[in-house]
N, C-alpha and C positions, 0 to 999 in steps of 0.2 A: 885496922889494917885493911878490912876488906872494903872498906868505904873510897881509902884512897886509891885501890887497886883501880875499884868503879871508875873515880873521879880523872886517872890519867889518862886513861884512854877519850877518854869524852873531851877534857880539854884538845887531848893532840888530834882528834876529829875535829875539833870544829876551828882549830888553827887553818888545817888542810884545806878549810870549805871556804875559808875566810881567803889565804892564798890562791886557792882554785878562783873564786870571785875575783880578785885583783887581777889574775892575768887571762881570764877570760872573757873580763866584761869591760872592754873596752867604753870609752864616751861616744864616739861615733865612728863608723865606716871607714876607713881606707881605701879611698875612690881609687889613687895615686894604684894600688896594688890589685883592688879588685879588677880592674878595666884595661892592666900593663898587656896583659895577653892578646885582649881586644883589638889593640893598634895594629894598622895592616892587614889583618886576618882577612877581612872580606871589602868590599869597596859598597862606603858608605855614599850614598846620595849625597848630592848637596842638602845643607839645612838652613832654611831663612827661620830669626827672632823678631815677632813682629810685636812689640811693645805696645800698652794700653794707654787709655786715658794719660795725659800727661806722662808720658814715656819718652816723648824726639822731644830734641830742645827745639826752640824757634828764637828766631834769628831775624835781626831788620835788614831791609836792605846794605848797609853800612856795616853789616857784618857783627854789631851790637846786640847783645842775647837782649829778647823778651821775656821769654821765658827758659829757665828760671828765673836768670841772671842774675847778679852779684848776691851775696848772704844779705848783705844792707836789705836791700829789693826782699826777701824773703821773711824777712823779719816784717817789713813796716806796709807793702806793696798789696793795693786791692787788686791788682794788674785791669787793671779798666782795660789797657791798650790792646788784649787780647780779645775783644768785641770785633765779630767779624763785621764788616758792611753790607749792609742790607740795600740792594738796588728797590727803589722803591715803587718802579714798575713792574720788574719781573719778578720781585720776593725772592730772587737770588742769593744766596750768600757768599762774600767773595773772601780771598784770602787776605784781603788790604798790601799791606808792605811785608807779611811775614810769612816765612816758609820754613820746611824742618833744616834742623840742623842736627847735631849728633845727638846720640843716644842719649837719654838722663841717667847717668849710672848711678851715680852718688851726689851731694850736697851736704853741708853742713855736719861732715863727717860721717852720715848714715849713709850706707849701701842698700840699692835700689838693687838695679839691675847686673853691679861690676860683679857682682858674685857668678852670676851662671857665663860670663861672658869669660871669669877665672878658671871656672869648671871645663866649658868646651875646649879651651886651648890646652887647659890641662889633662886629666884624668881621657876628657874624649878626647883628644888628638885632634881637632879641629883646630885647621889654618882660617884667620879671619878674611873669606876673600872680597872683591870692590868689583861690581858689577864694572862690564866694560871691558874686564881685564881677566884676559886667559890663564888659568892655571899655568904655572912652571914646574910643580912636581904632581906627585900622585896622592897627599895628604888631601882626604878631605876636607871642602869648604864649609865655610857658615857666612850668612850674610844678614846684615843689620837693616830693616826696612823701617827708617824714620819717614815721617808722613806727620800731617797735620793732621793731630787726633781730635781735632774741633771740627771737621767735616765730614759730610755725608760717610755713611760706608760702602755706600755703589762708588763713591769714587777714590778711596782706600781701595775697595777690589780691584779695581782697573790699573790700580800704582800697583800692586802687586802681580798684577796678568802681566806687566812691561817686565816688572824686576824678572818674573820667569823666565819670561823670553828671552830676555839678554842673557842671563844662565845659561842657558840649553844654546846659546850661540858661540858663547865661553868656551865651552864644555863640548863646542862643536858635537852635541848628541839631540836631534831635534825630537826625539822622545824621550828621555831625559825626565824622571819623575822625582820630587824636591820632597823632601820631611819640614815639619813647620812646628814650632812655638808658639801658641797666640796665647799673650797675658789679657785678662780680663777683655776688654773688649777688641784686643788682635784675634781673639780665637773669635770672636763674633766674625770678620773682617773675613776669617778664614773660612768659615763656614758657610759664608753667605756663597765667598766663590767656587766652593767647594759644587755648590747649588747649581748658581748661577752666571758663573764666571764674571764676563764684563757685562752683562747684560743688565739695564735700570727694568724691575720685576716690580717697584713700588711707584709707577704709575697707573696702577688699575690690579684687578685683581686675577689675574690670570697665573703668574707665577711661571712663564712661560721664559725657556731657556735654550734656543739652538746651540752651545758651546758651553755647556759649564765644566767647571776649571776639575773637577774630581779625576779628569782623566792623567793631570799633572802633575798629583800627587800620592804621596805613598803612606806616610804616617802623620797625621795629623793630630798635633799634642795640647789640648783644652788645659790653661792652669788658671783656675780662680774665674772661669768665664759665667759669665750671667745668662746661662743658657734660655732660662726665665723673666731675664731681665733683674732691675732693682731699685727694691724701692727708692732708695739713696740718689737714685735722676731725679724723682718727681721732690723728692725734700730740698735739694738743690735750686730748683727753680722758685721753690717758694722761699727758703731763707737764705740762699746764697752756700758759698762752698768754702772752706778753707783750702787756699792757693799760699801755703806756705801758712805762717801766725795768724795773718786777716782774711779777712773772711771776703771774697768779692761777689759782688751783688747779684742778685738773680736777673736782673739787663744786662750784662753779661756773658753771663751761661746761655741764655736764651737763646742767643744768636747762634750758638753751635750746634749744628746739625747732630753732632753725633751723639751727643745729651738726652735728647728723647729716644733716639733709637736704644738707649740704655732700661728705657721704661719698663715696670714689669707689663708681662705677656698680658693680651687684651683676656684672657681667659682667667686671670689671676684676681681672687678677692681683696684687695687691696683697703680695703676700709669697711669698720666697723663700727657699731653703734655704742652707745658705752654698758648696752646687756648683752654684748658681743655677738651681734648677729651680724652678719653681712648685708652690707648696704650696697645696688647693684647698682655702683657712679660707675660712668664709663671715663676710664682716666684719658682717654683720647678726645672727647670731646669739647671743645673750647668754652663751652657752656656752664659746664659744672668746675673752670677756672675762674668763670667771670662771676660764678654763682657766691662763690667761696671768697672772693676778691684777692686770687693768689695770681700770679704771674705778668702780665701786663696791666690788668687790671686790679694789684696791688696800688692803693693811693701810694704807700712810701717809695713804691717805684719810681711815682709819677712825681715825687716831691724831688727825689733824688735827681730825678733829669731837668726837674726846673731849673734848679741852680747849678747843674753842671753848664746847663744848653741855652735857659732863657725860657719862658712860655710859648712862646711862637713855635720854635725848632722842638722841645721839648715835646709838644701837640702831635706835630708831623710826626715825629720819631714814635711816639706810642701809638699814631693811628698806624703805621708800618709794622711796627712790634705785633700787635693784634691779628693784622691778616697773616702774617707770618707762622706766627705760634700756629695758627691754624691749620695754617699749610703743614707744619712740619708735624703735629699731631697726627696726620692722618698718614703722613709717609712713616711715620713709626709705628701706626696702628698696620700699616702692611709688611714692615720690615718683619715684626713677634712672629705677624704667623708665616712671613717667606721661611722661617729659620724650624717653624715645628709642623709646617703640613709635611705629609707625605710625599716624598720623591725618590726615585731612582738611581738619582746623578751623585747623592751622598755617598761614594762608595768607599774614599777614604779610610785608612784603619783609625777610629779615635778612639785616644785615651786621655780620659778625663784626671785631673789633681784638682785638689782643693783641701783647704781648712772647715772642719766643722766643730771646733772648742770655742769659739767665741759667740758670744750672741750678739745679734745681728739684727738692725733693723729689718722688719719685713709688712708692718702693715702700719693703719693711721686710725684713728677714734673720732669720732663725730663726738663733739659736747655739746647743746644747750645750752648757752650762758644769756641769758635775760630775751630770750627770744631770739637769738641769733645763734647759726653754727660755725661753730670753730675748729676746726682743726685740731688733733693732738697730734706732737712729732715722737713724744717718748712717753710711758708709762706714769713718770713722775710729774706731768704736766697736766692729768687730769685733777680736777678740782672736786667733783663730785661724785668720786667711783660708784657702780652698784656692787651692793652685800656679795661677795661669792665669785666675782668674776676675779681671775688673776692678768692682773692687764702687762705684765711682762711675759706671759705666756702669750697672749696675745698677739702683743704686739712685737715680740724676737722671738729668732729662732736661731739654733745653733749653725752658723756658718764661719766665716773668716773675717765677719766686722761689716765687709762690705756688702758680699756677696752669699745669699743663704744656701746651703747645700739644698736644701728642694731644686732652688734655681738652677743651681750646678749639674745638678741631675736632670733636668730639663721637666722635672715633675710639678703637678701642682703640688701635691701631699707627702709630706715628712715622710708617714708610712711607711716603710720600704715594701709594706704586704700591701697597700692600694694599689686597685687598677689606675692605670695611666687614662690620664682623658684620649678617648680615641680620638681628638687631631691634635696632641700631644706626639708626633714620632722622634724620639730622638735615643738611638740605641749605639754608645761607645762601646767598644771591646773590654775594655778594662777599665774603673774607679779607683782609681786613689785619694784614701785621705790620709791628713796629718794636722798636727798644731802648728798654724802661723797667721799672722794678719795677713791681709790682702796686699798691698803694697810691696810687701817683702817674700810674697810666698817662690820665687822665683830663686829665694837666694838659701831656702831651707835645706839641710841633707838627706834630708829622707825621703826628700824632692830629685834632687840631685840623683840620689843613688839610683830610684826608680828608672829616673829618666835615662839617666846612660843604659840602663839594664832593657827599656825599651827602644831607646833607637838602634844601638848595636848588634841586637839579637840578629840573627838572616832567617828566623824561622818565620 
């Protein structure tokens, strides 16, 4: 009898614990109710979504999408036609026939971008507004900046110094300070203007800026940005990218300005030896491409443009390709450090998101294979490990697939107890992390929840 006495109280505890668990441990947040109180309370700034890497759609002349374009197209499509042209006296690169078009929300039933764009209109109370055109009530705006994400970032900055100003002309408020979203490489975009506004800082090394844009703005929101850069540019150029199921070639990618400027930082160890020591290649230099026979001076590049083009035009086009890469190495060896020296003009509040559960490319391995060096892209590719080293340790580290949280942090070293290299300056207000791949980190809730929590606040 006194057993069961014990026994009923204990069962009808842990019924209680088990009901308490059911109705207070919700799956996720209630944006819908945490944020109802938010709307109208205080007058939000405008907010521009400045979308990454393959983020705007682009569009031909004729109004026919290149990118993505149809599910067919994404299935089978190396998209060659996305090769910007290369003037081949200025080493210019131009836009050809294609310009952005709307936003990449979704495809092939996955959500990209349509998640946060459900959130703003929803939970945040933001009207979606169209540059040009004035406000009719008093809900705040948000605005969509698609841009051709295959070119320069000095001139993404200058498309967004215009979007501004047409706002604050909207808005009839010529001071007027705007809140900002930049995914992976829009936060770069944003950063940079933040800096330097409209001003080109990577023709020499001065870093000199009469108008930069920090005066514009108010909160600026890093999600998944490669503040470090990533390795993932420099693998790209050597084996191409997956643009949908195929993979399109690194003559391609090459031509896109903003590819390299994705590079990790010139300060960053990027490759080592296979007894894991760092080897001190400077990835900006055209030399130790040509040395490795990756990028234009890849033979299968040259194979692949024979029979696209003919030998003749093929010739011309890779001697174009070469001074080119050149050229764009060294504007992306001045873009790493415009974004981590020291300045003033950063005055922006930033706050940083990202994933750090995934491992993540972040370096490359020198092999020896019969007198010649090769490249390794991933752990399981070397052939001849030595005893002791861990080459997934290595060669990943915990980020969001793409982009590694050192980068994210704008650190060299994991550490969170290492000193920062002093011309490392890059100091947010606030970090957040959570679980998501990179692609999609825009559409997570725990993303979401933060983010309303940060823009709304008036403190």
């Amino acid at each position: 009898m006194r057993s069961r006495s014990i026994q009923r109280p204990l069962i009808q505890s842990l019924l209680l614990l088990t009901l308490a668990g059911c109705i207070g441990s919700p799956d996720k947040p209630d944006l819908a109710r945490l944020y109802e109180s938010a709307k109208g309370q205080a007058e939000q700034p405008p907010l521009i979504l400045i979308p990454g890497v393959l983020g705007s759609r682009l569009k031909r002349e004729d109004g026919t999408e290149a990118w993505p374009g149809s599910i067919g197209k994404l299935l089978v499509s190396r998209y060659q036609d996305l090769a910007m042209p290369i003037d081949e006296d200025t080493l210019q690169p131009h836009p050809g026939s294609l310009e952005p078009g709307a936003l990449f929300d979704k495809a092939a039933g996955r959500e990209y971008y349509s998640r946060i764009i459900k959130l703003l209109e929803g939970p945040g109370g933001y009207r979606r507004g169209a540059a040009g055109v004035a406000p009719d009530d008093s809900a705040p705006r948000y605005y969509v900046m698609t841009y051709d994400w295959r070119q320069d970032a000095v001139q993404s900055a200058r498309e967004l110094d215009r979007l501004i100003r047409t706002i604050r002309s909207d808005h009839a408020s010529p001071d007027l300070r705007v809140d900002i979203i930049g995914h992976s490489m829009g936060g770069l975009i944003a950063r940079y203007y933040s800096r330097y506004g409209t001003a080109d800082v990577l023709n020499n090394n001065q870093f000199d800026a009469d108008d930069p844009g920090a005066s514009r703005l108010r909160r600026l929101v890093l999600v998944g940005t490669p503040n470090l850069g990533s390795i993932g540019a420099i693998r790209s150029l050597i084996n191409g990218e997956h643009l949908g199921l195929r993979r399109s070639p690194p003559e391609v990618l090459m031509t896109m300005p903003a590819i390299y400027q994705l590079f990790p930082h010139a300060l960053d160890n990027w490759l080592y030896t296979l007894s894991g020591d760092p080897l001190q290649r400077d990835q900006f230099d055209a030399a130790i491409w040509q040395r490795f026979r990756m990028g234009p001076w890849d033979p299968a590049v040259k194979e692949r443009l024979i029979r696209r083009y003919g030998t003749t035009a093929a010739e011309i086009r890779i001697a174009t390709l070469r001074e080119y890469f050149d050229k764009q190495l060294e504007r992306a060896r001045r873009f790493t450090w415009s974004l981590s020296l020291e300045t003033a003009a950063e005055s922006a509040e930033s706050l940083v998101f990202g994933g750090d559960c995934s491992l993540t490319p972040a370096n490359l391995v020198v092999e020896e294979v019969k007198g010649e060096s090769v490249l390794r892209l991933w752990p399981e590719n070397i052939q001849h490990p030595t005893a002791g080293i861990d080459y997934s340790r290595l060669m990943l580290e915990p980020g969001d697939g793409t982009v590694t949280k050192a980068s994210l942090l704008g650190r060299e070293e994991l550490d969170p107890t290492a000193p920062r290299h002093k011309y490392l300056h890059f100091a947010p207000r606030n970090v957040f992390f959570f679980c998501e791949r990179h692609e999609v980190l825009t559409g997570n809730i725990t993303f979401q929840d933060n983010l309303l929590h940060a823009l709304l606040r008036v403190d």
